[in-house]
Structures are given as structure tokens and as C-alpha cells.
C-alpha positions in Angstrom: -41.1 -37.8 -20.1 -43.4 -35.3 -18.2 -41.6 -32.3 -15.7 -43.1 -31.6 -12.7 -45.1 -28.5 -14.3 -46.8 -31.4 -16.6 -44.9 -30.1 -20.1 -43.8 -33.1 -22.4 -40.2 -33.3 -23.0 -39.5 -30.2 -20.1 -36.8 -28.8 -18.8 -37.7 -29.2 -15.1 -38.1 -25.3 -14.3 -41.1 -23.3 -14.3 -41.5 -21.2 -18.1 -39.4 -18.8 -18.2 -37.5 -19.4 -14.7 -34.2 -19.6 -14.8 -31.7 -22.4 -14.3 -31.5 -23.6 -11.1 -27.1 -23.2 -10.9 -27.9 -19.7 -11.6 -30.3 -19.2 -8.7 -28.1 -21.0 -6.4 -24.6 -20.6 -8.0 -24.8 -16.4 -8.9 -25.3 -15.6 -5.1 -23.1 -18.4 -3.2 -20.6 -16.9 -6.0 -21.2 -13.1 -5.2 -20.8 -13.7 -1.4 -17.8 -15.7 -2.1 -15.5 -12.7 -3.4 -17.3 -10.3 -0.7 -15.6 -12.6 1.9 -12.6 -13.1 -0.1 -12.4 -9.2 -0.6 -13.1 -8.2 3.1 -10.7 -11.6 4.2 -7.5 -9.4 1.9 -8.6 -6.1 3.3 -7.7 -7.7 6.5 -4.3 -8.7 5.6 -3.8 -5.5 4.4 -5.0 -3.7 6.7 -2.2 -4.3 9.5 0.8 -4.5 6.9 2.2 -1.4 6.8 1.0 0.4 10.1 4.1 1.8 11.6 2.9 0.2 15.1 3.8 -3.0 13.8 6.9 -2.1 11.9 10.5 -3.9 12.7 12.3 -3.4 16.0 10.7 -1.9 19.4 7.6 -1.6 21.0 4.8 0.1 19.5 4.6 3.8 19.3 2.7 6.2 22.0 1.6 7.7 19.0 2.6 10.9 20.8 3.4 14.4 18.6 7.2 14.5 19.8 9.2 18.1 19.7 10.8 18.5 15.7 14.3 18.7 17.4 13.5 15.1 17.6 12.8 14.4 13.9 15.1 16.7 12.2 18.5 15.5 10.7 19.4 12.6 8.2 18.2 9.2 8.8 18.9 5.5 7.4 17.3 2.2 7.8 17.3 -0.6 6.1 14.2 -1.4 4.1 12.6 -4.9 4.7 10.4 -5.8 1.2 6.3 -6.1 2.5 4.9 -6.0 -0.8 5.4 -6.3 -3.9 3.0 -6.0 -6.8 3.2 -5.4 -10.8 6.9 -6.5 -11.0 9.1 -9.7 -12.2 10.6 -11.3 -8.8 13.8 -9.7 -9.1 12.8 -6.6 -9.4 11.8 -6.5 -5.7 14.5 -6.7 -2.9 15.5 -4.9 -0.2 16.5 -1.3 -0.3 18.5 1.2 2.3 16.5 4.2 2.6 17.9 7.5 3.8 15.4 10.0 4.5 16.0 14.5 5.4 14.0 15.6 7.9 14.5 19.9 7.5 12.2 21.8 10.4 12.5 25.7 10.3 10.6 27.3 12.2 9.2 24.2 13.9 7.4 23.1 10.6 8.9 19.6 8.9 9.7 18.5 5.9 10.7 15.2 4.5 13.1 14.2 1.5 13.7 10.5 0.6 17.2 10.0 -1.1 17.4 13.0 -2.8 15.8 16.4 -3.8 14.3 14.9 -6.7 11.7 13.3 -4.9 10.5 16.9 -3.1 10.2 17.7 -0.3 6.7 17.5 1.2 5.8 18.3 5.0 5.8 15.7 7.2 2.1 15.5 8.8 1.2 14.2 12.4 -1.9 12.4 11.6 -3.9 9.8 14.1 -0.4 9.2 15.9 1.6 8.7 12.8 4.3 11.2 10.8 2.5 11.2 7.1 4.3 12.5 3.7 3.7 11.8 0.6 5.1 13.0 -3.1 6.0 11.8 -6.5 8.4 9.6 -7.8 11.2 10.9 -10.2 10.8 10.0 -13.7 14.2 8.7 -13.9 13.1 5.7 -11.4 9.6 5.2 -11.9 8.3 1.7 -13.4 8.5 2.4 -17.1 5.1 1.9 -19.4 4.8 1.8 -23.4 8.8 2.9 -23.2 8.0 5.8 -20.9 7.8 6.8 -17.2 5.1 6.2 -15.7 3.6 9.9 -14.7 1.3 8.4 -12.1 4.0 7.0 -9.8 3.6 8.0 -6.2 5.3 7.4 -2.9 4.1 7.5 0.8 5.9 7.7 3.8 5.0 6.5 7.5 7.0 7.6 10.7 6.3 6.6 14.2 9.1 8.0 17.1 10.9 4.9 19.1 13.5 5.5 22.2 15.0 8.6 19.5 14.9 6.3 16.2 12.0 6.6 13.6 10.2 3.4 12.9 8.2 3.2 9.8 7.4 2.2 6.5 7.9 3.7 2.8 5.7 2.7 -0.5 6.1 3.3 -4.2 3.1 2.8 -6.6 1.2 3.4 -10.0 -2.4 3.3 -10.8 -3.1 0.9 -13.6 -3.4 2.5 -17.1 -4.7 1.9 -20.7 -1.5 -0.2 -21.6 -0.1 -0.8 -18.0 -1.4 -2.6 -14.9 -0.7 -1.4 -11.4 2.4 -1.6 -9.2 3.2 -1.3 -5.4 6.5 -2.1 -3.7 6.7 -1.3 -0.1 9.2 -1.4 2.6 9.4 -1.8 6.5 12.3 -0.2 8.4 13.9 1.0 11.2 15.7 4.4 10.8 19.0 5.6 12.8 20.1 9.3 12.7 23.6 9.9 11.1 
């Protein structure tokens, strides 16, 4: 048997070409997970913008007066995501939130002191903190906490309640992979 370069016995590609289901399958492939990759940043994208968050109409996006933001606040936390843990480690969760503003500068605590108390930024019409997670509830890797745990707050002002959402997560290690848990809610002053 003859190929069509006229070697006996051929493979049916030129010498030293390579297989055809490389030529063909490496770029179909490639494109493939640049779709797939862009088709998830998508999703993503939308899921935890506070103008899509539970209950009302989206936000003006307006800077509001910190008379309006100041006090303690509670919603109940609806489970978005969920990443890096066994099924029953994610649920909902009330979250309570202290927003302190002397002298007209905020400042945001979730739960309790232990998780600091970081100013509360107005940032392309949304209320931004952000600040680590104690060790005493952070996921726990090679049978200690996990130093890289953060969390991240979103607030958007509704009709005088905060709407928003509230994330926890780790950056994957030597001995650990990632985690993210995330939260939508609607927060009432009490």
C-alpha cells in the first residue's frame, strides 16, 4: 500500500507532519474551553451584583447620607454559591452587620468584632468592605485555619433597608483547594 506522498507502507501525512486529530482536534479543543470559560464568566458575572439581590427594585446607585446606613442590621442570607465544601456544609445563614459613622466616615462589622471593622466604600454605586475571616471559623486545612480566608461585603440602599450580598473564600494552597460560599440578603435595621 502506497500514501498519497508515494511512501510504501505510509502513514498518510506528509514526513514529519503531524497527525491530522492534532491539527484539527488541539484548536476545536482550545476554542472549546475559551467559550466554556467566557460562557461561566457570564453566569458569574450577574450573581452577586447587589442590583439583582432579593427583594425591591434595583438600586439608584446613589451615595445616600451615613445617617442612612449607620445602626445594626439583619437579613437573612440566601446560599448563591458554594464552592470547596461537602453539601451540608452550605445553608443559609442570618447575617447581622454594624454599620459605625463618626464623623461621617463608615465602618462595617459583620457578626462580631472579630471580623474588624473595615470602612465601608461607595464604589461605582455600590457600599464595598472587605476583611478577614477569624481563625476560629475559617475552613480548616492540614488541621489548621486557613490564613488566606477572606470575606467581602456588597450594600446597595432600598426604600431605608440595605440590599446586598456577603462572600467568604480561600485561595487554593499546596495541600488545600479553594473555597467560596456566598450569600444574597435583604437587611432590616434593629
Amino acid at each position: 500500500m502506497t500514501d498519497p506522498y508515494g511512501r510504501p507502507g505510509g502513514t498518510g501525512r506528509p514526513p514529519g507532519g503531524m497527525p491530522t486529530w492534532v491539527a484539527v482536534g488541539l484548536p476545536v479543543a482550545v476554542a472549546l474551553l475559551v467559550v466554556l470559560t467566557g460562557a461561566v464568566f457570564l453566569v458569574l458575572d450577574g450573581r452577586d451584583r447587589p442590583d439583582t439581590q432579593v427583594g425591591g427594585s434595583a438600586a439608584s446607585g446613589s451615595r445616600v447620607p451615613s445617617s442612612e446606613l449607620e445602626g445594626h442590621w439583619t437579613g437573612e442570607g440566601q446560599l448563591t454559591l458554594c464552592a470547596g465544601f461537602d453539601a451540608e456544609g452550605c445553608s443559609g445563614r442570618q447575617i447581622t452587620l454594624t454599620i459605625d459613622c463618626p464623623g461621617g466616615r463608615c465602618a462595617v462589622t459583620p457578626f462580631d468584632r472579630f471580623y474588624g471593622s473595615p470602612p465601608l466604600r461607595f464604589e461605582e454605586g455600590v457600599y464595598r468592605a472587605s476583611g478577614p475571616v477569624p481563625a476560629d471559623v475559617a475552613p480548616i486545612c492540614g488541621g489548621a485555619p486557613t490564613s488566606s480566608a477572606l470575606w467581602r461585603l456588597e450594600l446597595v440602599v432600598r426604600d431605608g433597608r440595605l440590599g446586598g450580598s456577603y462572600q467568604e473564600s480561600t485561595i487554593q494552597g499546596f495541600d488545600c483547594g479553594a473555597t467560596a460560599v456566598a450569600w444574597r440578603a435583604l437587611f432590616e435595621r434593629t
